[in-house]
C-alpha positions in Angstrom: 136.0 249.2 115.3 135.3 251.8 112.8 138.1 254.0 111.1 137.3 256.7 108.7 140.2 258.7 106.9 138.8 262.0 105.2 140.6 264.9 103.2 142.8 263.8 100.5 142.1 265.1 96.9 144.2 266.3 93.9 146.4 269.2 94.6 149.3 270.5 92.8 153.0 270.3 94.1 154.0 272.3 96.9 150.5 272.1 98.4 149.1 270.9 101.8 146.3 268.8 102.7 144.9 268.2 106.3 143.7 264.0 106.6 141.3 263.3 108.9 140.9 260.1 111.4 137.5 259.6 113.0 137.8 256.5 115.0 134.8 254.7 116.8 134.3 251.2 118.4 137.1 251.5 121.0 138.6 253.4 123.4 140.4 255.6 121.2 142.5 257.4 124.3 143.8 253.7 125.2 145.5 253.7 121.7 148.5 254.6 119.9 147.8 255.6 116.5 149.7 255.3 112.9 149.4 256.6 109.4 150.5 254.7 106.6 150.1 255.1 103.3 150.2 252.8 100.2 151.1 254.2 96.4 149.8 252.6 93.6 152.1 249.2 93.1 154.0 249.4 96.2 153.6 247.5 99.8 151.9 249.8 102.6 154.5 252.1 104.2 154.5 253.9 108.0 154.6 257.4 107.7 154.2 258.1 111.3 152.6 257.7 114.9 151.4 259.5 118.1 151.7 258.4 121.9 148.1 257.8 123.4 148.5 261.6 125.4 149.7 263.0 122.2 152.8 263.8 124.0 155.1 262.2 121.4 155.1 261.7 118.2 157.7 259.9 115.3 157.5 260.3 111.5 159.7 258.5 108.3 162.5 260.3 107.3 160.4 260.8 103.9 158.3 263.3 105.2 159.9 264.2 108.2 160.2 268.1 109.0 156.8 268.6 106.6 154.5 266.7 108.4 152.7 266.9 111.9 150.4 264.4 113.4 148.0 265.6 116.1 144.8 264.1 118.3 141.7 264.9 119.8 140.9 262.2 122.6 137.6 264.2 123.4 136.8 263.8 119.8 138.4 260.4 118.7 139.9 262.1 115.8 143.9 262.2 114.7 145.1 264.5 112.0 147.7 264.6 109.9 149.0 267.5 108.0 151.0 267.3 104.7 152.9 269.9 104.0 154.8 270.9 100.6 153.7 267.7 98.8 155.1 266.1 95.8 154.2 263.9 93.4 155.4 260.7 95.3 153.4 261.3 97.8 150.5 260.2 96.1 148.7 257.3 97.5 145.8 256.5 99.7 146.2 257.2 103.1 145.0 255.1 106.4 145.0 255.7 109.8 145.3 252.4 112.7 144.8 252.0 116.0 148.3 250.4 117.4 147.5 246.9 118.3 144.0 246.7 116.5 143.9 244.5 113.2 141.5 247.1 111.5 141.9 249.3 108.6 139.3 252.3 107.2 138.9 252.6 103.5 141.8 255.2 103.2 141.7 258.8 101.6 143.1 259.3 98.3 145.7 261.8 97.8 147.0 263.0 94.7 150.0 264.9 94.0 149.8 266.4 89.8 150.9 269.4 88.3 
């Protein structure tokens, strides 16, 4: 099982960013799939997830109604966009596979005027 997140960077508040999940090493269309994200200091925290058809999706209150979560079975890849960022949304960001004990290297994002 192979996970790897892609987009973060440093932007400034009020900004977007597009992440990227390219997943490999398992039937991606059979899964579920979750963001997290983990600041610097504090314990790993769900952002949000997506059904296995896409069909639905459920996101934290902390960035819900500025966030979307989308997939691509054909491709294996889920997305997430970030929308109007702030500075406590910096932190490294993972996507995993619902029921799969593996984790990608995570994308940093970073939030700075």
């Amino acid at each position: 099982v192979q996970l790897v997140e892609s987009g973060g960077g440093l932007v400034q508040p009020g900004s977007s960013l597009r992440l990227s999940c390219v997943a490999s090493g398992f039937t991606f269309r059979y899964y579920p799939m979750n963001w997290y994200r983990q600041a610097p200091g504090k314990e790993r925290e769900w952002i949000g997830g997506i059904t296995r058809d896409g069909g639905v999706k459920k996101y934290a209150d902390f960035v819900k109604g500025r966030t979307t979560i989308s997939r691509d079975n054909a491709r294996n890849t889920m997305n997430l966009q970030l929308n109007n960022l702030q500075t406590e949304d910096t932190a490294v960001y993972y996507c995993k596979a619902e029921g799969l004990d593996y984790w990608g290297q995570g994308t940093q994002v970073t939030v700075s005027s």
